[in-house]
Every structure is written in C-alpha cells, then in structure tokens.
N, CA, C and O atoms as a GROMACS GRO file, in nm:
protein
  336
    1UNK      N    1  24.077  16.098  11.150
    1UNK     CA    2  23.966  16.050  11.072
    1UNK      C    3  24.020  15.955  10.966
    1UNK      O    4  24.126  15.979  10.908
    2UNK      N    5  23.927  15.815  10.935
    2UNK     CA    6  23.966  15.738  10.832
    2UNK      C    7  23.866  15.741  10.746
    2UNK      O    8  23.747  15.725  10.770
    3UNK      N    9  23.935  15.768  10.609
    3UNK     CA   10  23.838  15.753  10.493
    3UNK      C   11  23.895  15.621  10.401
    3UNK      O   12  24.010  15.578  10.389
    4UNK      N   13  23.753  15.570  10.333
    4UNK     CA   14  23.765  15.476  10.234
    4UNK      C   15  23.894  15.514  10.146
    4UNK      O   16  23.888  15.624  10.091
    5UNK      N   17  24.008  15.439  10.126
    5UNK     CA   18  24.120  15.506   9.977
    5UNK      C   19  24.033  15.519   9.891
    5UNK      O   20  24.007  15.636   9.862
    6UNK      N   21  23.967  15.427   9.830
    6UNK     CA   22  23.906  15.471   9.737
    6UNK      C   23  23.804  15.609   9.689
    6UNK      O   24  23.778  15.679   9.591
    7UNK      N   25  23.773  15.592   9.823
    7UNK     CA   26  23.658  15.724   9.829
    7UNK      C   27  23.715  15.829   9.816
    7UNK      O   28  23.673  15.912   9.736
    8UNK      N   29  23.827  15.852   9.893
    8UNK     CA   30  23.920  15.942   9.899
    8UNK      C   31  23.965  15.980   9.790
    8UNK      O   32  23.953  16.102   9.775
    9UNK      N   33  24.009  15.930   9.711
    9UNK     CA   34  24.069  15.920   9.565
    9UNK      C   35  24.007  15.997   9.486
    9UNK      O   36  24.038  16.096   9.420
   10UNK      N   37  23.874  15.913   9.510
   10UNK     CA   38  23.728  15.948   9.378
   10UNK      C   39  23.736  16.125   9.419
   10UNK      O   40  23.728  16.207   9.327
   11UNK      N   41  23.747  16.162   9.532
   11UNK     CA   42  23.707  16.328   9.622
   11UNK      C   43  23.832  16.381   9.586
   11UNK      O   44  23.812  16.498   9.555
   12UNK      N   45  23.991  16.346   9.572
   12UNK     CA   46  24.078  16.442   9.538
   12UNK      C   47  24.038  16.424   9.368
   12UNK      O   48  24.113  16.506   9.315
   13UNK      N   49  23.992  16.386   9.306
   13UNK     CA   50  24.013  16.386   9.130
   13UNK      C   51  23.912  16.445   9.097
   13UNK      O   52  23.921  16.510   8.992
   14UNK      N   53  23.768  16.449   9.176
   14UNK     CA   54  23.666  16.524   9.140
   14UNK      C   55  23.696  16.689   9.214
   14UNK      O   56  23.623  16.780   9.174
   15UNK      N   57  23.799  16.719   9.315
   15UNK     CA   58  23.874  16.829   9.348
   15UNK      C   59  23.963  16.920   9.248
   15UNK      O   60  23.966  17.041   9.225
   16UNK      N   61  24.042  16.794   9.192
   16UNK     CA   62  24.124  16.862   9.072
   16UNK      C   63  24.090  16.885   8.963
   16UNK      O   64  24.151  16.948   8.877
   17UNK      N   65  23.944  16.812   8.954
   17UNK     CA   66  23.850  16.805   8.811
   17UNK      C   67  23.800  16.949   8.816
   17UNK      O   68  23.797  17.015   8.713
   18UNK      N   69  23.756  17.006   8.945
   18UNK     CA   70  23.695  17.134   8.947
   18UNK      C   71  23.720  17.217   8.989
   18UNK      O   72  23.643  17.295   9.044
   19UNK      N   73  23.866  17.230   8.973
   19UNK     CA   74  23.941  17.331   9.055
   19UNK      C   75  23.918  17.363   9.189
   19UNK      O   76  23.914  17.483   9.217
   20UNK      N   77  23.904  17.280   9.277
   20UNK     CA   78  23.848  17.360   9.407
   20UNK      C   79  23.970  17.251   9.508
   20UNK      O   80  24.013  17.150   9.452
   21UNK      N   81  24.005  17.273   9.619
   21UNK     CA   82  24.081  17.214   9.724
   21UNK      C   83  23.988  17.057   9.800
   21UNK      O   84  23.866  17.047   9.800
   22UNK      N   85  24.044  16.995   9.835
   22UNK     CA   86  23.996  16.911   9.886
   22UNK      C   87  23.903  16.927   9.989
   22UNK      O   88  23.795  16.867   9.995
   23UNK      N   89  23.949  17.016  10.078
   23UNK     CA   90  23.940  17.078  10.227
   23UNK      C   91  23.735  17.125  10.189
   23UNK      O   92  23.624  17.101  10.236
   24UNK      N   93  23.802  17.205  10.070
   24UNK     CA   94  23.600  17.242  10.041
   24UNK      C   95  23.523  17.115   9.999
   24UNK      O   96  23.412  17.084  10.043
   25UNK      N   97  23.614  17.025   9.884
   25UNK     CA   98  23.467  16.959   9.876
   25UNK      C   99  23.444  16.888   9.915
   25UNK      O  100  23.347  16.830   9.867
   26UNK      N  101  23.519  16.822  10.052
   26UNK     CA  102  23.433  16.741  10.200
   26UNK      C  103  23.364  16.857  10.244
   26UNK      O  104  23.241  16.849  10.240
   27UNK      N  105  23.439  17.012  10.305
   27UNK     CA  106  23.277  17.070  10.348
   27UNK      C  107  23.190  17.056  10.291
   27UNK      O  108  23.091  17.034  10.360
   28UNK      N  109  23.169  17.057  10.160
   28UNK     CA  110  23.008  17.095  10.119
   28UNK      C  111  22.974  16.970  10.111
   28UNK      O  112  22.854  16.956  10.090
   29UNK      N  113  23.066  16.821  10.125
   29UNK     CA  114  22.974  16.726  10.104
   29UNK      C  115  22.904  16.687  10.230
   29UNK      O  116  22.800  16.620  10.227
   30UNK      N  117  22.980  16.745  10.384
   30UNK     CA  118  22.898  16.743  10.503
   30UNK      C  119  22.800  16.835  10.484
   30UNK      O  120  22.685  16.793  10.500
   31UNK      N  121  22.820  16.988  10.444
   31UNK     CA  122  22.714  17.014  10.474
   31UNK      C  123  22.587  16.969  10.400
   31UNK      O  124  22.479  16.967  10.458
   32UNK      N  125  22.597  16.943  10.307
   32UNK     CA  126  22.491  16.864  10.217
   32UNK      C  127  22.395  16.773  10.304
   32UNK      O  128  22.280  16.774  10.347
   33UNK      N  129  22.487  16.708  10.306
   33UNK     CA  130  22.486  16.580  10.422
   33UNK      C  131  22.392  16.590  10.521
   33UNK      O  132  22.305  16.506  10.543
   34UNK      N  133  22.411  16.704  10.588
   34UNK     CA  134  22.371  16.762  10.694
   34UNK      C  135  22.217  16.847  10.685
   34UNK      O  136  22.127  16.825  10.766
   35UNK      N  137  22.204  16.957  10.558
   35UNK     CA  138  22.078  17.010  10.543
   35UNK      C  139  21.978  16.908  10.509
   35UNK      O  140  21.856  16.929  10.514
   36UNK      N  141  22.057  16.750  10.459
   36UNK     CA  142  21.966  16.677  10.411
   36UNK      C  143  21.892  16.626  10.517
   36UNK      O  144  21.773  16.655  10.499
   37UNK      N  145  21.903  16.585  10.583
   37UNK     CA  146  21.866  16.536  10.714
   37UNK      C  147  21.783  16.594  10.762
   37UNK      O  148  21.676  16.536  10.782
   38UNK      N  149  21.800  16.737  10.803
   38UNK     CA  150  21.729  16.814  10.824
   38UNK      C  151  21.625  16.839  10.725
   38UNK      O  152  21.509  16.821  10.762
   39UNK      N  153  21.644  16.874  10.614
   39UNK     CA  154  21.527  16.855  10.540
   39UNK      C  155  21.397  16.795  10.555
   39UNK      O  156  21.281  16.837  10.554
   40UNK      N  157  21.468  16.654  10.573
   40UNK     CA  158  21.408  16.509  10.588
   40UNK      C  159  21.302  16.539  10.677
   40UNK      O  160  21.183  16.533  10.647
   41UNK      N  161  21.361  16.581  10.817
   41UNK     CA  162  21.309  16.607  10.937
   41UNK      C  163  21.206  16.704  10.944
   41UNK      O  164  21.109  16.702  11.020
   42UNK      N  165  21.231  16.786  10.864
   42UNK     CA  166  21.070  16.906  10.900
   42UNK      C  167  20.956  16.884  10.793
   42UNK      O  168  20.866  16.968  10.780
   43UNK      N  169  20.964  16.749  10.703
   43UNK     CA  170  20.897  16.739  10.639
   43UNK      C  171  20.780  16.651  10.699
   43UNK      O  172  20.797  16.539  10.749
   44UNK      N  173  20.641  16.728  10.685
   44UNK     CA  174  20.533  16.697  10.703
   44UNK      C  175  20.504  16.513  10.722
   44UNK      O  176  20.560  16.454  10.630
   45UNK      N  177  20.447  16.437  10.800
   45UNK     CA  178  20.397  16.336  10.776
   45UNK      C  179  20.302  16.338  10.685
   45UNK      O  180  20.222  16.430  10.703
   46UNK      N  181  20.278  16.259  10.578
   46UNK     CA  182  20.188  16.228  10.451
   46UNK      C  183  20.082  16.121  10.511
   46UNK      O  184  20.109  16.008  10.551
   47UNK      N  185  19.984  16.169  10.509
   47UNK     CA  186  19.857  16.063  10.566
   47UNK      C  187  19.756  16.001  10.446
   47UNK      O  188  19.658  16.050  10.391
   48UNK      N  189  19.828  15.861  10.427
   48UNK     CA  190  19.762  15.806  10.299
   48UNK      C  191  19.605  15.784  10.340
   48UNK      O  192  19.573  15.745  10.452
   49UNK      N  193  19.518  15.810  10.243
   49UNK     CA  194  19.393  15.726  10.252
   49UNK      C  195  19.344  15.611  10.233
   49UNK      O  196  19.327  15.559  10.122
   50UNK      N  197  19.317  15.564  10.335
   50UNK     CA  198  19.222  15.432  10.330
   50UNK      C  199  19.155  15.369  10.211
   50UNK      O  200  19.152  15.249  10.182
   51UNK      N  201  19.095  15.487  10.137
   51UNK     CA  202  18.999  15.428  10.040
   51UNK      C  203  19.016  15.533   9.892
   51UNK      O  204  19.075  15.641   9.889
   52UNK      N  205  18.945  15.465   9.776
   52UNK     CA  206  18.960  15.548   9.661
   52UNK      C  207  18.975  15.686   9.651
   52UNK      O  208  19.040  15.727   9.555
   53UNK      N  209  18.946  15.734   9.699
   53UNK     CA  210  18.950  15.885   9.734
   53UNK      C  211  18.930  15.964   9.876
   53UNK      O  212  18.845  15.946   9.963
   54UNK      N  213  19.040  16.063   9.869
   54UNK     CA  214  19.069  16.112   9.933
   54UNK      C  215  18.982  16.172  10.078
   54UNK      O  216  19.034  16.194  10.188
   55UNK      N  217  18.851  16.187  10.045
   55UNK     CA  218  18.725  16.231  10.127
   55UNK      C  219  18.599  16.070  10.164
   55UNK      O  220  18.520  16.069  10.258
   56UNK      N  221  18.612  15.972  10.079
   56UNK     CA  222  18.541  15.927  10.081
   56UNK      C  223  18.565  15.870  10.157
   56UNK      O  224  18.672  15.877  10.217
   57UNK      N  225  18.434  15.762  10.192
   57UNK     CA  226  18.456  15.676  10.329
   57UNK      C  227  18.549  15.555  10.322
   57UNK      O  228  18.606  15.543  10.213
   58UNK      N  229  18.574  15.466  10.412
   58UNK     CA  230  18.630  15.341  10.387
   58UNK      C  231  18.554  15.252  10.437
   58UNK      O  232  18.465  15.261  10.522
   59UNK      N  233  18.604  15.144  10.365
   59UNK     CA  234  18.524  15.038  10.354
   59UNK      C  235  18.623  14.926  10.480
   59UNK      O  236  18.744  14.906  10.486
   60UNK      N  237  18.519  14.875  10.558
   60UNK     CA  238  18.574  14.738  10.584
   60UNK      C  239  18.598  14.651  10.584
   60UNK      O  240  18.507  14.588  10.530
   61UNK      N  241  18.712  14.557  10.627
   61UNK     CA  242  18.739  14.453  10.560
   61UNK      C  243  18.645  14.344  10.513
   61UNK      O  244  18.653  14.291  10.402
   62UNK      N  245  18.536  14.306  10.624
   62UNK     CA  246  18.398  14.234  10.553
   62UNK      C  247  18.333  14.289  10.462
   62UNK      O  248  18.302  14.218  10.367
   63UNK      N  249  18.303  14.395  10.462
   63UNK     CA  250  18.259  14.468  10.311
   63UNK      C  251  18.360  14.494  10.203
   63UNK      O  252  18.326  14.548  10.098
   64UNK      N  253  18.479  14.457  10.227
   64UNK     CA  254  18.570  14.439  10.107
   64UNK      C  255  18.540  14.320  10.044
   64UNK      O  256  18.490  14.304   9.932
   65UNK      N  257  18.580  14.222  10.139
   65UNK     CA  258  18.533  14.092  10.093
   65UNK      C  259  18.428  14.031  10.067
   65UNK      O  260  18.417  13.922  10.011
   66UNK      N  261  18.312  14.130  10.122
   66UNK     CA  262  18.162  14.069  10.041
   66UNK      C  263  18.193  14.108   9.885
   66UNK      O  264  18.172  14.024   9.797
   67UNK      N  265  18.246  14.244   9.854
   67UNK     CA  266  18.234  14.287   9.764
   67UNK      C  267  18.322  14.179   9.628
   67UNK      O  268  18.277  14.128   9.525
   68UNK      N  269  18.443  14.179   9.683
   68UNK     CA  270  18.532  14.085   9.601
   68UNK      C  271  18.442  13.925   9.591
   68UNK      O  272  18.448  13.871   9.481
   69UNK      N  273  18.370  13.860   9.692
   69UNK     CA  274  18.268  13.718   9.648
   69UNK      C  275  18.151  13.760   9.575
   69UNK      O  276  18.087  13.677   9.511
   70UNK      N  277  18.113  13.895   9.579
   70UNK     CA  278  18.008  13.883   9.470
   70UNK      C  279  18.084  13.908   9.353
   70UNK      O  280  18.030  13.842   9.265
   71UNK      N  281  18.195  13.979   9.300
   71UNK     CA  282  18.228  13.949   9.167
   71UNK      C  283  18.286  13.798   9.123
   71UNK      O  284  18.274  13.742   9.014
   72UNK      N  285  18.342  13.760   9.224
   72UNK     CA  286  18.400  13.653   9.136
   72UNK      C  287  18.266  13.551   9.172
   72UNK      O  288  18.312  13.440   9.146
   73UNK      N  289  18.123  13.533   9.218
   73UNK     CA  290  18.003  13.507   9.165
   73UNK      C  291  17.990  13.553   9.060
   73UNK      O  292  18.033  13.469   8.981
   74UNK      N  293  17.953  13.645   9.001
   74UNK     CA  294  17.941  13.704   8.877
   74UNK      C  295  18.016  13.693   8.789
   74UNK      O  296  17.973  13.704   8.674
   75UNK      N  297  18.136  13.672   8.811
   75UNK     CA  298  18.210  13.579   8.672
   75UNK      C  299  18.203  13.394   8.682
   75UNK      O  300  18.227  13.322   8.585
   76UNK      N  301  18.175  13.355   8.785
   76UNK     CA  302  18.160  13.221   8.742
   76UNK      C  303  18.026  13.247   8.696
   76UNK      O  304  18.048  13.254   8.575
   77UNK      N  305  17.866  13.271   8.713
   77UNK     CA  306  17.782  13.256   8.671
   77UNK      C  307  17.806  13.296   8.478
   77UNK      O  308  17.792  13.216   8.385
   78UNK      N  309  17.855  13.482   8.467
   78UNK     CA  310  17.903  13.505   8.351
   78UNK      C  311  17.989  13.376   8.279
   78UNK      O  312  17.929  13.323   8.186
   79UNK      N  313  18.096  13.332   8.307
   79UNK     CA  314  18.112  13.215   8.228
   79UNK      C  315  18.056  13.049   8.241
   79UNK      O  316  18.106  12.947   8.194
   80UNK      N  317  17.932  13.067   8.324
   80UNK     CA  318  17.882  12.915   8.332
   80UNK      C  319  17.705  12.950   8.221
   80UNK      O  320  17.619  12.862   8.212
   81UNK      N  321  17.691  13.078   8.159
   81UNK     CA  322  17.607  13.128   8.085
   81UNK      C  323  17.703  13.147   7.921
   81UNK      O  324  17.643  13.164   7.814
   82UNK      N  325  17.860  13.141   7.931
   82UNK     CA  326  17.912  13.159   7.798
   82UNK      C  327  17.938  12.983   7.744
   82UNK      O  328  17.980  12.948   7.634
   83UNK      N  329  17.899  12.900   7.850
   83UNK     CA  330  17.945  12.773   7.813
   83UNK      C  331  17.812  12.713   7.796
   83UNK      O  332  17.827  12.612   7.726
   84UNK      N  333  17.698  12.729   7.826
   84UNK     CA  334  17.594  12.673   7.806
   84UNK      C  335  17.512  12.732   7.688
   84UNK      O  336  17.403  12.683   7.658
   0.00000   0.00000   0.00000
C-alpha cells in the first residue's frame, strides 16, 4: 500500500499526539470511512416540494408566469400613478 508522505506524517504525529499506535488510527480511520458510507446509504430519499408548502398544490409553469406578469403590471401601473 502507498500513502501520501505527507498524509502519513500528519497520521504518525496525530498517533504520538494521542498515545495510540499507528496500526489503530488507520483502523478507525477506515472504519469511519466505512460506517460513513453506509450511513449515507440507508438514508431515506428526501422528497422536496414543488410548492410553498408541504401539502399544498402546485402551480404550473403558465400559472407561475401569469402570476409573475400580473405583478410586474401592477408595479408599472403602481409607478406610472406615483409619476403622474
């Protein structure tokens, strides 16, 4: 097996920093390594919602965009009523 020197280095000084052998703290950094993954893996898919809340309906994209041309109607009229 080849490891980074450096990496290597950083893992015997954080070994001698904590009293423990080298030999352990690559195991626990595989096994770490390893439950993480797994972790990863049995975790649920997260199903975002479509719309403001969680139950409510969604809107489609033409009714998004009607919605977004009537406001920005309503601010040009609002500022063609602050200029006159």
């Amino acid at each position: 097996m080849r490891i980074d020197e450096t990496l290597l280095n950083e893992a015997k000084a954080y070994a001698a920093k904590n009293g423990r052998s080298l030999t352990s703290v690559m195991e626990d950094a595989l096994r770490q390594l390893i439950n993480r993954s797994a972790e990863v893996a049995e975790r649920p898919r997260v199903k975002l919602p479509l719309s403001g809340s969680a139950t409510g309906p969604t809107l489609a994209w033409a009714e998004i965009k009607e919605l977004l041309d009537q406001d920005d109607i309503g601010k040009m009229l609002g500022a063609g009523r602050a200029h006159a």
